[in-house]
mmJSON file of the N, C-alpha and C atoms, coordinates in Angstrom:
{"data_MODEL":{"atom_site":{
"group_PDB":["ATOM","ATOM","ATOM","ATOM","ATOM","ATOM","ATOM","ATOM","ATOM","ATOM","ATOM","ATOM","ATOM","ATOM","ATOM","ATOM","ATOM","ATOM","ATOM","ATOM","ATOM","ATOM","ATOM","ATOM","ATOM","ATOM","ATOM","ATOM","ATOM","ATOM","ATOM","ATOM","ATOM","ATOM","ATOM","ATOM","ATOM","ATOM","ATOM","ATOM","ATOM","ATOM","ATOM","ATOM","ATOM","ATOM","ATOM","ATOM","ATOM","ATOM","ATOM","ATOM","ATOM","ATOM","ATOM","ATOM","ATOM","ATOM","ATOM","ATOM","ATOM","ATOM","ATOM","ATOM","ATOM","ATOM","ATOM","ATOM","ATOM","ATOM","ATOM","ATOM","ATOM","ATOM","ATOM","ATOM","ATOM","ATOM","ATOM","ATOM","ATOM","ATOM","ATOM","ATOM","ATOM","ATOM","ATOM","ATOM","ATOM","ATOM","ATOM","ATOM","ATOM","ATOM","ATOM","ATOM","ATOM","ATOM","ATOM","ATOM","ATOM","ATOM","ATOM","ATOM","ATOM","ATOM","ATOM","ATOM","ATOM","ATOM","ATOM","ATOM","ATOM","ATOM","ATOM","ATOM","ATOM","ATOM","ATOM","ATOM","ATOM","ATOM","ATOM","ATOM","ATOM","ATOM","ATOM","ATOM","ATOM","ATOM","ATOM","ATOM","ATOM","ATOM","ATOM","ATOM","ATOM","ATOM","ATOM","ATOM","ATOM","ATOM","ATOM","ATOM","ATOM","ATOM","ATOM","ATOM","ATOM","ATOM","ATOM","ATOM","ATOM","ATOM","ATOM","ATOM","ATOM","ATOM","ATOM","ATOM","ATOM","ATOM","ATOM","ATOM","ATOM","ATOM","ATOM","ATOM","ATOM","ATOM","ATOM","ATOM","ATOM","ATOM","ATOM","ATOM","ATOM","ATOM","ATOM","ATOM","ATOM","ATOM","ATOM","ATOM","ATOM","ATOM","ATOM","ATOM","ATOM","ATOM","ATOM","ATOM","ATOM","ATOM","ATOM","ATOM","ATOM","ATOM","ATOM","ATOM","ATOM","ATOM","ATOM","ATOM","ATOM","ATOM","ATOM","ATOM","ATOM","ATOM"],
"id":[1,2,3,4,5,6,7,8,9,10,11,12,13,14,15,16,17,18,19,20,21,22,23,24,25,26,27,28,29,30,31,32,33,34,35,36,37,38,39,40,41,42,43,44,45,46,47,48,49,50,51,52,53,54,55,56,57,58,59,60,61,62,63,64,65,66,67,68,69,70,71,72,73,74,75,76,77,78,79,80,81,82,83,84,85,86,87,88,89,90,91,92,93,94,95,96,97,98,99,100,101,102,103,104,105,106,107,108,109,110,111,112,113,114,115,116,117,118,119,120,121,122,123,124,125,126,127,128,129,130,131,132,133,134,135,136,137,138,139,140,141,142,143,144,145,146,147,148,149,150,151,152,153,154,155,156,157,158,159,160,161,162,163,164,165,166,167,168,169,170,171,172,173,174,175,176,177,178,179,180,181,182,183,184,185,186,187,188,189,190,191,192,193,194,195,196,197,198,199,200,201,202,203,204,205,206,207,208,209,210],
"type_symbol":["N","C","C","N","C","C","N","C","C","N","C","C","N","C","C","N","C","C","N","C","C","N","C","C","N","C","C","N","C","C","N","C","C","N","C","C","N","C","C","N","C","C","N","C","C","N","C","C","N","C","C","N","C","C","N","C","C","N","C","C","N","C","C","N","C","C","N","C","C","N","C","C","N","C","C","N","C","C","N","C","C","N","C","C","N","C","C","N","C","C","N","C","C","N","C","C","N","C","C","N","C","C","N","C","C","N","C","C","N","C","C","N","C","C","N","C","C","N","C","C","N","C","C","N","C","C","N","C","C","N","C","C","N","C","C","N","C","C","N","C","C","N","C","C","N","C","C","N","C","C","N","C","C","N","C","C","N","C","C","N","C","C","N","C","C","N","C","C","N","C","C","N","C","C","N","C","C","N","C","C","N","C","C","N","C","C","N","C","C","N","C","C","N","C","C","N","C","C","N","C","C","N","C","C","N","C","C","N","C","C"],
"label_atom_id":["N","CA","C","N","CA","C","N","CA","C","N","CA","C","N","CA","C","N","CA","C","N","CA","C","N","CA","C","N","CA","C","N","CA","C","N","CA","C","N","CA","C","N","CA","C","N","CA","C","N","CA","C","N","CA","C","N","CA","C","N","CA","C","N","CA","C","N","CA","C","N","CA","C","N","CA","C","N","CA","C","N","CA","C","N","CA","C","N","CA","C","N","CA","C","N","CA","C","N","CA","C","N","CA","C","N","CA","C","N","CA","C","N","CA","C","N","CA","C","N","CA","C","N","CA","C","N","CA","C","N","CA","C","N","CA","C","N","CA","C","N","CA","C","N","CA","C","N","CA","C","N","CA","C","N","CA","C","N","CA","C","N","CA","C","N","CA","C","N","CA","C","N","CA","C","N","CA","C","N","CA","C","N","CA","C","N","CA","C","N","CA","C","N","CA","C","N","CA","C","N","CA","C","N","CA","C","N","CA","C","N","CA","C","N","CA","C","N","CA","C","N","CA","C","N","CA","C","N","CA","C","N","CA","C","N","CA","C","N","CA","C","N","CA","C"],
"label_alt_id":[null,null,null,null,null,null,null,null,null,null,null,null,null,null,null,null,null,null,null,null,null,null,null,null,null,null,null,null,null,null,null,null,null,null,null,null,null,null,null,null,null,null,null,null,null,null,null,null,null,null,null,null,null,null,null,null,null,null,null,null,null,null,null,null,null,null,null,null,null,null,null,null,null,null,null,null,null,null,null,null,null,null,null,null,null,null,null,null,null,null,null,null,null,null,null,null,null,null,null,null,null,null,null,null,null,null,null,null,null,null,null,null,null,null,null,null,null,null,null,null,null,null,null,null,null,null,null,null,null,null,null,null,null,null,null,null,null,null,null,null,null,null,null,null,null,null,null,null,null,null,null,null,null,null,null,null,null,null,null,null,null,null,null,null,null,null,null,null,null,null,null,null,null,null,null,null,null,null,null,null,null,null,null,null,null,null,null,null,null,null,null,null,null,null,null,null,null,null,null,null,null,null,null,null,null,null,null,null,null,null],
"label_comp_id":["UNK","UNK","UNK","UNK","UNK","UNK","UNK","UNK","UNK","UNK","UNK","UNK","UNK","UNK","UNK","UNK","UNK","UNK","UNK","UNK","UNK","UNK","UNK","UNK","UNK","UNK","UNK","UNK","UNK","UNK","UNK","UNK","UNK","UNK","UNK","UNK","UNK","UNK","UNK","UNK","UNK","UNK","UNK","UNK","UNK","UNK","UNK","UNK","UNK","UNK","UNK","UNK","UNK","UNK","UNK","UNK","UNK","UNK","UNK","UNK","UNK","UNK","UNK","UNK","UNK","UNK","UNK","UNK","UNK","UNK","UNK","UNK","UNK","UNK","UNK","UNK","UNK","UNK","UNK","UNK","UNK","UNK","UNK","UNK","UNK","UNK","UNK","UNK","UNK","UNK","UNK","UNK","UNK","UNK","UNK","UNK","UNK","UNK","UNK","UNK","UNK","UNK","UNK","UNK","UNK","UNK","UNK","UNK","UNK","UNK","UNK","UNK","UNK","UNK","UNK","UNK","UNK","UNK","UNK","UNK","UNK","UNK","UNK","UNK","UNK","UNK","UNK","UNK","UNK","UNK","UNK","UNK","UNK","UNK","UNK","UNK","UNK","UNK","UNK","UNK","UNK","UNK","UNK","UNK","UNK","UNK","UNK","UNK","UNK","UNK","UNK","UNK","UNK","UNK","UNK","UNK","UNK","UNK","UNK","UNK","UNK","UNK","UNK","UNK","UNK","UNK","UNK","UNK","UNK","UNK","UNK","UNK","UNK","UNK","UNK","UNK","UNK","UNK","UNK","UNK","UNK","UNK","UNK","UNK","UNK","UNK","UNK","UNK","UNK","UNK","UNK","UNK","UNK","UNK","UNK","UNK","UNK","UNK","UNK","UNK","UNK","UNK","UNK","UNK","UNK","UNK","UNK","UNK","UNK","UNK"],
"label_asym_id":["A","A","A","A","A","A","A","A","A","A","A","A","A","A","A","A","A","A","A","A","A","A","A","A","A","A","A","A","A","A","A","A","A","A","A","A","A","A","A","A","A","A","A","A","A","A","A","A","A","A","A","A","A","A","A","A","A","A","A","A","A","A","A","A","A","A","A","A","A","A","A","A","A","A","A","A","A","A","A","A","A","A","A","A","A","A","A","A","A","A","A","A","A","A","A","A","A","A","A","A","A","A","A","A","A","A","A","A","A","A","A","A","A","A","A","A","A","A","A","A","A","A","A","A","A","A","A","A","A","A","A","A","A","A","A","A","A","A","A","A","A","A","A","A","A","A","A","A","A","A","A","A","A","A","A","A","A","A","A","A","A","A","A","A","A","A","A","A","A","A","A","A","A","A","A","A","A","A","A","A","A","A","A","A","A","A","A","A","A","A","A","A","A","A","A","A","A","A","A","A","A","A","A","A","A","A","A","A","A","A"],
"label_entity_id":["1","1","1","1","1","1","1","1","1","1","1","1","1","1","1","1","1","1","1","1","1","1","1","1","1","1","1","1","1","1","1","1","1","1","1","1","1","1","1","1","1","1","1","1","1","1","1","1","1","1","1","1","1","1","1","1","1","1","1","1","1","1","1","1","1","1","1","1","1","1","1","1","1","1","1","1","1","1","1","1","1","1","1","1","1","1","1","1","1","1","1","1","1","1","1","1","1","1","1","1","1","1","1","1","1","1","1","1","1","1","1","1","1","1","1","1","1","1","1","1","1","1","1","1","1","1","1","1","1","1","1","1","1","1","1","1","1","1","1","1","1","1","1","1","1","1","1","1","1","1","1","1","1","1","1","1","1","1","1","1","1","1","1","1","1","1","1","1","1","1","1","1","1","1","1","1","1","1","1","1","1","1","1","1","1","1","1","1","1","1","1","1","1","1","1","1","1","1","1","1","1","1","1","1","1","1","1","1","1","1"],
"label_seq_id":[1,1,1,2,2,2,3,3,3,4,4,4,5,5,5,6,6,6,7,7,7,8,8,8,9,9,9,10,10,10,11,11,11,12,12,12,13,13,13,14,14,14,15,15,15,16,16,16,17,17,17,18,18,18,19,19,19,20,20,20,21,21,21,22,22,22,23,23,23,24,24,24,25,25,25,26,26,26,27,27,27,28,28,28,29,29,29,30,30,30,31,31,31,32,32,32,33,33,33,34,34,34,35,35,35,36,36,36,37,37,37,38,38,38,39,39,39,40,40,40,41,41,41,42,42,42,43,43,43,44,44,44,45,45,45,46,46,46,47,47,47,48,48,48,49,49,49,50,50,50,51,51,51,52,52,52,53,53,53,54,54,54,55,55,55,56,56,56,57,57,57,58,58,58,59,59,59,60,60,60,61,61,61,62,62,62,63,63,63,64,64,64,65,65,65,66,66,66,67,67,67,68,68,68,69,69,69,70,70,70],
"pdbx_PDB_ins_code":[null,null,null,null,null,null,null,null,null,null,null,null,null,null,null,null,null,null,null,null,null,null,null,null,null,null,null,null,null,null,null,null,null,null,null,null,null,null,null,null,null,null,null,null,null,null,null,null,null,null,null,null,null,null,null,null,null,null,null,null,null,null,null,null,null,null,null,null,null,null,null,null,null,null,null,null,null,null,null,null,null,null,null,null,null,null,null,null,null,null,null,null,null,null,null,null,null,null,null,null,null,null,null,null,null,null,null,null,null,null,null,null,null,null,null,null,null,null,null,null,null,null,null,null,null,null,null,null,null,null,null,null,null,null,null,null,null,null,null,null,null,null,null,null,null,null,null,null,null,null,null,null,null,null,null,null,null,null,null,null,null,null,null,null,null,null,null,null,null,null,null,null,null,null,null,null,null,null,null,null,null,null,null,null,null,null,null,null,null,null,null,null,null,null,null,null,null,null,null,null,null,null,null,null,null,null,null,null,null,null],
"Cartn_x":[-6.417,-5.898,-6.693,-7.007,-7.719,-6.486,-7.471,-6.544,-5.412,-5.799,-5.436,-4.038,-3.835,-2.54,-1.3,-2.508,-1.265,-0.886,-0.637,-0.184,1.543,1.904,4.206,4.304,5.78,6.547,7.203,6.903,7.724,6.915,5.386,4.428,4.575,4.027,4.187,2.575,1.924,0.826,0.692,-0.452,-0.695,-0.192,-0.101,0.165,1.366,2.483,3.819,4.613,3.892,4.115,3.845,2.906,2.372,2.246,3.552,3.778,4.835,5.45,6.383,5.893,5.344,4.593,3.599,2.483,1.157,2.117,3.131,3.445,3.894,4.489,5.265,3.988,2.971,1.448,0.873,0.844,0.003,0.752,2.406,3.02,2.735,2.928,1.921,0.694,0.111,-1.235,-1.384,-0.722,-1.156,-0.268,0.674,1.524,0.783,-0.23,-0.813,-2.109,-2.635,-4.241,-3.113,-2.002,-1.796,-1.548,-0.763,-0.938,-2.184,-3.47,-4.619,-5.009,-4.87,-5.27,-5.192,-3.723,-3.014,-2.899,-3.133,-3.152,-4.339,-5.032,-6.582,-7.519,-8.31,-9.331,-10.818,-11.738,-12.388,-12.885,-12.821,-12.932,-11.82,-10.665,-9.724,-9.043,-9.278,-9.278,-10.142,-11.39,-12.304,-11.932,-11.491,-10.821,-9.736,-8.918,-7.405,-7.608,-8.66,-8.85,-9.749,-10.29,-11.224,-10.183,-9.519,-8.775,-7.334,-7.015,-5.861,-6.834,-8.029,-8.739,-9.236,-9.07,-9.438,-7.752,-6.924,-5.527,-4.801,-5.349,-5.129,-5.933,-7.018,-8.142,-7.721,-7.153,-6.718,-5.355,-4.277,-2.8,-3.227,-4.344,-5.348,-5.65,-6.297,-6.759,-5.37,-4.994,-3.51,-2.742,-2.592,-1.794,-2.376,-3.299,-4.298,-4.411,-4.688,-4.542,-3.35,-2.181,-0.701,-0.37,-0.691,-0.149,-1.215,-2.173,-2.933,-2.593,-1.743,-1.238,-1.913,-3.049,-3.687,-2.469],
"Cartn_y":[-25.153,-24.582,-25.113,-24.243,-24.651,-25.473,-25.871,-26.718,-25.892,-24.633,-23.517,-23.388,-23.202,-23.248,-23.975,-25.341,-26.145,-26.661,-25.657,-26.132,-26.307,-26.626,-27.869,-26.597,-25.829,-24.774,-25.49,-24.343,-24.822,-25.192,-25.21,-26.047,-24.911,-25.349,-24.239,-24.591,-22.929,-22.671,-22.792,-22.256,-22.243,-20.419,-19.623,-18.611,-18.451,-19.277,-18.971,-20.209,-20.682,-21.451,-21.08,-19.764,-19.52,-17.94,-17.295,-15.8,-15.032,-15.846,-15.339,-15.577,-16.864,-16.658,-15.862,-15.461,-14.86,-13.163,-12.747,-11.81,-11.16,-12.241,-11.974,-11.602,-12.817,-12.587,-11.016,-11.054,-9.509,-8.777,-8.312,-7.564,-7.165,-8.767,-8.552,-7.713,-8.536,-7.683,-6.129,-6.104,-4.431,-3.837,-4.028,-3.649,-3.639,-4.483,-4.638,-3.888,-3.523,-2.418,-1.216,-1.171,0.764,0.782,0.366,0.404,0.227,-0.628,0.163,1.202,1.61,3.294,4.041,3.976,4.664,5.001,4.013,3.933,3.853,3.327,2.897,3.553,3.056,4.69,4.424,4.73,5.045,3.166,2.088,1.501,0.549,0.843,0.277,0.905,2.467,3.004,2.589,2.262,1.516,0.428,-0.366,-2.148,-1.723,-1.04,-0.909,0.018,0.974,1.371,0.449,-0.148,-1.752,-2.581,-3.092,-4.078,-3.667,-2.457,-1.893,-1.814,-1.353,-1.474,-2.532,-4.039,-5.173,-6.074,-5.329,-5.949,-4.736,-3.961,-3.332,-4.817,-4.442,-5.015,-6.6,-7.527,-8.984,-8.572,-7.857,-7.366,-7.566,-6.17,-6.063,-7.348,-8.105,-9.43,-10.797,-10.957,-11.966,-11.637,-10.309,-9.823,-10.295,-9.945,-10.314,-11.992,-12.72,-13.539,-14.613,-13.987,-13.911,-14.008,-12.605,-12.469,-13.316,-14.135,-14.793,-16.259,-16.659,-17.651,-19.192,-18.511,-19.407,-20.166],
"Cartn_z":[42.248,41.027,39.851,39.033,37.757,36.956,35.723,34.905,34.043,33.848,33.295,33.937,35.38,36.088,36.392,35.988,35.933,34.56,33.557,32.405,32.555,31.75,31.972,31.431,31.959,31.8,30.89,29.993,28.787,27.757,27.572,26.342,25.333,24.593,23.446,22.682,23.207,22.265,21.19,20.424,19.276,18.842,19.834,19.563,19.902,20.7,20.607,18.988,18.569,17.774,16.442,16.169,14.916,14.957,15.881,16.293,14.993,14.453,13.491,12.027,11.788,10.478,10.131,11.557,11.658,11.542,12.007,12.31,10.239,10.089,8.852,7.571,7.921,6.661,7.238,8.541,8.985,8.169,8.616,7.578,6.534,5.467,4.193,4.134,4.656,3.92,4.564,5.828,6.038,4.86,4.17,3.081,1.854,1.704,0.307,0.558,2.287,1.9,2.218,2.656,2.525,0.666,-0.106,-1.23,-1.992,-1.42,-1.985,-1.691,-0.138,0.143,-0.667,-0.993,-1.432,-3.024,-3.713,-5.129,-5.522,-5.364,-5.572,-5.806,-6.799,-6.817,-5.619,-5.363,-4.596,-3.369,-4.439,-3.774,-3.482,-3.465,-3.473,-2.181,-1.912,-0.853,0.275,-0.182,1.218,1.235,0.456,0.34,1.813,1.041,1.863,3.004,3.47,4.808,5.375,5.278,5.994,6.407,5.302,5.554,6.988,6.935,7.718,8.964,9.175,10.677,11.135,9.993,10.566,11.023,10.491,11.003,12.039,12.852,13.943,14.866,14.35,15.398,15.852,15.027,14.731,16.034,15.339,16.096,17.127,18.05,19.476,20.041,19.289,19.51,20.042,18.759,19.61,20.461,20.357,21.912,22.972,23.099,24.111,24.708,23.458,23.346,24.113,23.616,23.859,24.98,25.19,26.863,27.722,27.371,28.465,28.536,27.507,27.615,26.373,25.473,24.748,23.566],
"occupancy":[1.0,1.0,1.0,1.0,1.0,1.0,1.0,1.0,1.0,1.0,1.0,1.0,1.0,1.0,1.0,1.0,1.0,1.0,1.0,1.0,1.0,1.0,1.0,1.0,1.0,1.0,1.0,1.0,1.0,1.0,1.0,1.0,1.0,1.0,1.0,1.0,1.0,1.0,1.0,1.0,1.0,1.0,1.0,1.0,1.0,1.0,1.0,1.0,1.0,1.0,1.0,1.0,1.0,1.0,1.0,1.0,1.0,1.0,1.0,1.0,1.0,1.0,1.0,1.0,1.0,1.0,1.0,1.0,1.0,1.0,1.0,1.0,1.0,1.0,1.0,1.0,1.0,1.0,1.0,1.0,1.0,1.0,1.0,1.0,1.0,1.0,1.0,1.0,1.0,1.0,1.0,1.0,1.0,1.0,1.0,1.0,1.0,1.0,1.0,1.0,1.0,1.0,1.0,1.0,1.0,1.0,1.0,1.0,1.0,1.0,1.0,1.0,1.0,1.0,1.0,1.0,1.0,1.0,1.0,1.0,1.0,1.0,1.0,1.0,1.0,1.0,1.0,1.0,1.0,1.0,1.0,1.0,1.0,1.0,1.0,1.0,1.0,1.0,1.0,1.0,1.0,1.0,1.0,1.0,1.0,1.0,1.0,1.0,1.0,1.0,1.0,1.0,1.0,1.0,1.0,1.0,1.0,1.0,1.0,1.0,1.0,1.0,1.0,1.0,1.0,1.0,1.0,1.0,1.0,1.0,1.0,1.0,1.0,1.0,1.0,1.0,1.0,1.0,1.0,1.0,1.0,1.0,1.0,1.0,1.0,1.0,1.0,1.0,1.0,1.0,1.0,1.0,1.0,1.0,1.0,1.0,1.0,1.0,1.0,1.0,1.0,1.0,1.0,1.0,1.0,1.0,1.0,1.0,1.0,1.0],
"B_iso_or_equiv":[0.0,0.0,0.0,0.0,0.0,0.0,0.0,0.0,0.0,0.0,0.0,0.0,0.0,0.0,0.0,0.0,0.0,0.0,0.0,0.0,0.0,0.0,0.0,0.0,0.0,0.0,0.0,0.0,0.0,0.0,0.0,0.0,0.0,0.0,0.0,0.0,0.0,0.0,0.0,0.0,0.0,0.0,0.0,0.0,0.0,0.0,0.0,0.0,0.0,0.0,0.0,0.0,0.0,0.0,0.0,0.0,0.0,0.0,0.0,0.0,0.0,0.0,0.0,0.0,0.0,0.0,0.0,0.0,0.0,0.0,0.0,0.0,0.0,0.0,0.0,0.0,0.0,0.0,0.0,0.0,0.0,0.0,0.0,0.0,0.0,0.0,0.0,0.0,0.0,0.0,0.0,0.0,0.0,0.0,0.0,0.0,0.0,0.0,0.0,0.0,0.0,0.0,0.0,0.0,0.0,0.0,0.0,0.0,0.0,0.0,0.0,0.0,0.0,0.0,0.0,0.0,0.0,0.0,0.0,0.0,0.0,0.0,0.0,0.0,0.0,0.0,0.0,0.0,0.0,0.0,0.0,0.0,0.0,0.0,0.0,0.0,0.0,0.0,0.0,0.0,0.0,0.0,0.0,0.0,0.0,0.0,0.0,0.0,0.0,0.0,0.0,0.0,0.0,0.0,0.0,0.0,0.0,0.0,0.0,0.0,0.0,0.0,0.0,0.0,0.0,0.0,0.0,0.0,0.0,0.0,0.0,0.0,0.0,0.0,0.0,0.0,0.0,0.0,0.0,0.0,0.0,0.0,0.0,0.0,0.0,0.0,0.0,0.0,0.0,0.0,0.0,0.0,0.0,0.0,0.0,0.0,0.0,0.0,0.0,0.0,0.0,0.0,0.0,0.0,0.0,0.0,0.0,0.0,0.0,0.0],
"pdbx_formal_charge":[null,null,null,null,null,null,null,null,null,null,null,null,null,null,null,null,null,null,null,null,null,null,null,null,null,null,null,null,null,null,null,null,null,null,null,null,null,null,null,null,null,null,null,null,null,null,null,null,null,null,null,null,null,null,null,null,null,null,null,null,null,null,null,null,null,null,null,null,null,null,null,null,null,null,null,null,null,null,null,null,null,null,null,null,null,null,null,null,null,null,null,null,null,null,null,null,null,null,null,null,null,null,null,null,null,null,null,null,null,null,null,null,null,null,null,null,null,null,null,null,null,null,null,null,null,null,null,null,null,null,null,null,null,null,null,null,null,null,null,null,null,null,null,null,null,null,null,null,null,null,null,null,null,null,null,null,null,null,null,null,null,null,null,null,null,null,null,null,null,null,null,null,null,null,null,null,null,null,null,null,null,null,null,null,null,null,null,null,null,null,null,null,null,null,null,null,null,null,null,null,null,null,null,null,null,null,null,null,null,null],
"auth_seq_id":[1,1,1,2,2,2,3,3,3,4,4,4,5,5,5,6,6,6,7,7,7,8,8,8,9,9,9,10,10,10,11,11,11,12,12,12,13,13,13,14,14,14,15,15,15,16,16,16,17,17,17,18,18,18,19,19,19,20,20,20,21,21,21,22,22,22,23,23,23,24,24,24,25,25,25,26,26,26,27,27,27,28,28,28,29,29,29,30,30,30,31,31,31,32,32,32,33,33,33,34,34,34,35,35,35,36,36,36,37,37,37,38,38,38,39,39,39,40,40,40,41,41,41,42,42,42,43,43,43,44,44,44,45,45,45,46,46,46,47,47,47,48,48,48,49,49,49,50,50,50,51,51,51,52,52,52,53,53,53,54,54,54,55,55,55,56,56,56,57,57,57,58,58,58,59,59,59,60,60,60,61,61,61,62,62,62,63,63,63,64,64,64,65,65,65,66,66,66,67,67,67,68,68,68,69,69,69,70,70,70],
"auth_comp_id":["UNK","UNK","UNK","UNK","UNK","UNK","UNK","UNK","UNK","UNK","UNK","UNK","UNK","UNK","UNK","UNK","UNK","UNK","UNK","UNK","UNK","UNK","UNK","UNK","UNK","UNK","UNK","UNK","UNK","UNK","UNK","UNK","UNK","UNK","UNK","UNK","UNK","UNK","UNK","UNK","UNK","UNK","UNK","UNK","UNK","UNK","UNK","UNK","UNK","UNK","UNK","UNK","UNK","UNK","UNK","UNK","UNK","UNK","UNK","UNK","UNK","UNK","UNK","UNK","UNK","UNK","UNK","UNK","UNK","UNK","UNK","UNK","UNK","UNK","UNK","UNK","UNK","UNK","UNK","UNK","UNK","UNK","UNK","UNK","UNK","UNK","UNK","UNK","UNK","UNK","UNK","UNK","UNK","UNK","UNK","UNK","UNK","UNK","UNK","UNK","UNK","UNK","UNK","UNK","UNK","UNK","UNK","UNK","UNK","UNK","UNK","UNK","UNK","UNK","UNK","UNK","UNK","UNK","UNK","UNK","UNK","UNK","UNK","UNK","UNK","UNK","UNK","UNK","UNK","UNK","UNK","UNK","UNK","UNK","UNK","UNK","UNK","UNK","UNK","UNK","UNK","UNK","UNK","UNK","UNK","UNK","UNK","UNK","UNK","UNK","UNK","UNK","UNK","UNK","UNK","UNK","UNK","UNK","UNK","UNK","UNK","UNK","UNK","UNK","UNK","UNK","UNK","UNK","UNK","UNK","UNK","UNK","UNK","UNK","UNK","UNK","UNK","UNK","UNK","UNK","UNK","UNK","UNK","UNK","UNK","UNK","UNK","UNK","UNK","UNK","UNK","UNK","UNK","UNK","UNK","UNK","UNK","UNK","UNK","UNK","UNK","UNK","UNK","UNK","UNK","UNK","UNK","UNK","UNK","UNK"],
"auth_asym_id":["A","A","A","A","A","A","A","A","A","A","A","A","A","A","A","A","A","A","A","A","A","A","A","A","A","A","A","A","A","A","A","A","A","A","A","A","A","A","A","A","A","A","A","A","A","A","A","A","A","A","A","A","A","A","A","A","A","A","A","A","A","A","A","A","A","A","A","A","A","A","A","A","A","A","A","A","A","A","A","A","A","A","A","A","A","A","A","A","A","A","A","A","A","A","A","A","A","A","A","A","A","A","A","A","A","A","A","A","A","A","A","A","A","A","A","A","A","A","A","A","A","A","A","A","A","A","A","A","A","A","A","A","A","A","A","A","A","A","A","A","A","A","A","A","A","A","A","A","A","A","A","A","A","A","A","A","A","A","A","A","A","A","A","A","A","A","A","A","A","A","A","A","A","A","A","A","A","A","A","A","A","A","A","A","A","A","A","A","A","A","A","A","A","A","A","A","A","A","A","A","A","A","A","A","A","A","A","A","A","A"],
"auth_atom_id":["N","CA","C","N","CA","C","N","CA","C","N","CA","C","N","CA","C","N","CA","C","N","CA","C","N","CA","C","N","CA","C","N","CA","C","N","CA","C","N","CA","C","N","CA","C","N","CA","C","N","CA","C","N","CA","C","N","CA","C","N","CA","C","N","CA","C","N","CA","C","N","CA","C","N","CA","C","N","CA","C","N","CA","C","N","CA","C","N","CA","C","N","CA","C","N","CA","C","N","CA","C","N","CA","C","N","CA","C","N","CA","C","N","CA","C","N","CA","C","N","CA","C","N","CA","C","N","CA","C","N","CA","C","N","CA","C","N","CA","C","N","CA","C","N","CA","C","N","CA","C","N","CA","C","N","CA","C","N","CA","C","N","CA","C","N","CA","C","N","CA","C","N","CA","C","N","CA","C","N","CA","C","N","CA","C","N","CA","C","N","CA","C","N","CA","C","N","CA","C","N","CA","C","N","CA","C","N","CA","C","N","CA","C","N","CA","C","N","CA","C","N","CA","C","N","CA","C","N","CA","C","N","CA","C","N","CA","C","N","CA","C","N","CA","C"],
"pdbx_PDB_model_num":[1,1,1,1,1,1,1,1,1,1,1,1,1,1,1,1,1,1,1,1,1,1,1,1,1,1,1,1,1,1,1,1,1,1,1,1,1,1,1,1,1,1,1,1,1,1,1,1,1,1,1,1,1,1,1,1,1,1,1,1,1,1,1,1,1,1,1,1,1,1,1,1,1,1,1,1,1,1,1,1,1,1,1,1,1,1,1,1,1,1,1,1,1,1,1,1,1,1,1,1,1,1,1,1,1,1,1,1,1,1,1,1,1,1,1,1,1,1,1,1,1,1,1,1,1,1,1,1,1,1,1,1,1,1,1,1,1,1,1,1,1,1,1,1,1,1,1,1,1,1,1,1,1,1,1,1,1,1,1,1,1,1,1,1,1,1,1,1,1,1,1,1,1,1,1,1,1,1,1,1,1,1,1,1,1,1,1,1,1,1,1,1,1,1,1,1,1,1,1,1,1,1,1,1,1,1,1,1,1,1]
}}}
């Protein structure tokens, strides 16, 4: 068994430990680029559509993350 397997039932990651604050800031800011989309004039719209496909991509990422146990 790798070292990986035998981790103590019950430890607590960095991602079950920092899942509700990380969850609550993502919130934020995907809240603050749809209101640039949305309001913004031309680059405030590329601010806030960048920023909303780099917090899909992050979401994609810790799941991943998540479910593997880091």
């Amino acid at each position: 068994m790798s070292g990986d397997d035998l981790r103590r039932v019950g430890e607590r990651t960095w991602t079950v430990r920092y899942r509700i604050p990380l969850a609550v800031v993502t919130g934020l800011l995907a809240a603050c680029c749809f209101v640039a989309l949305i309001a913004g004039g031309s680059v405030g719209a590329w601010a806030g559509g960048s920023g909303l496909v780099v917090l899909v991509v992050w979401v994609v990422v810790f799941r991943v993350l998540y479910r593997r146990g880091y």
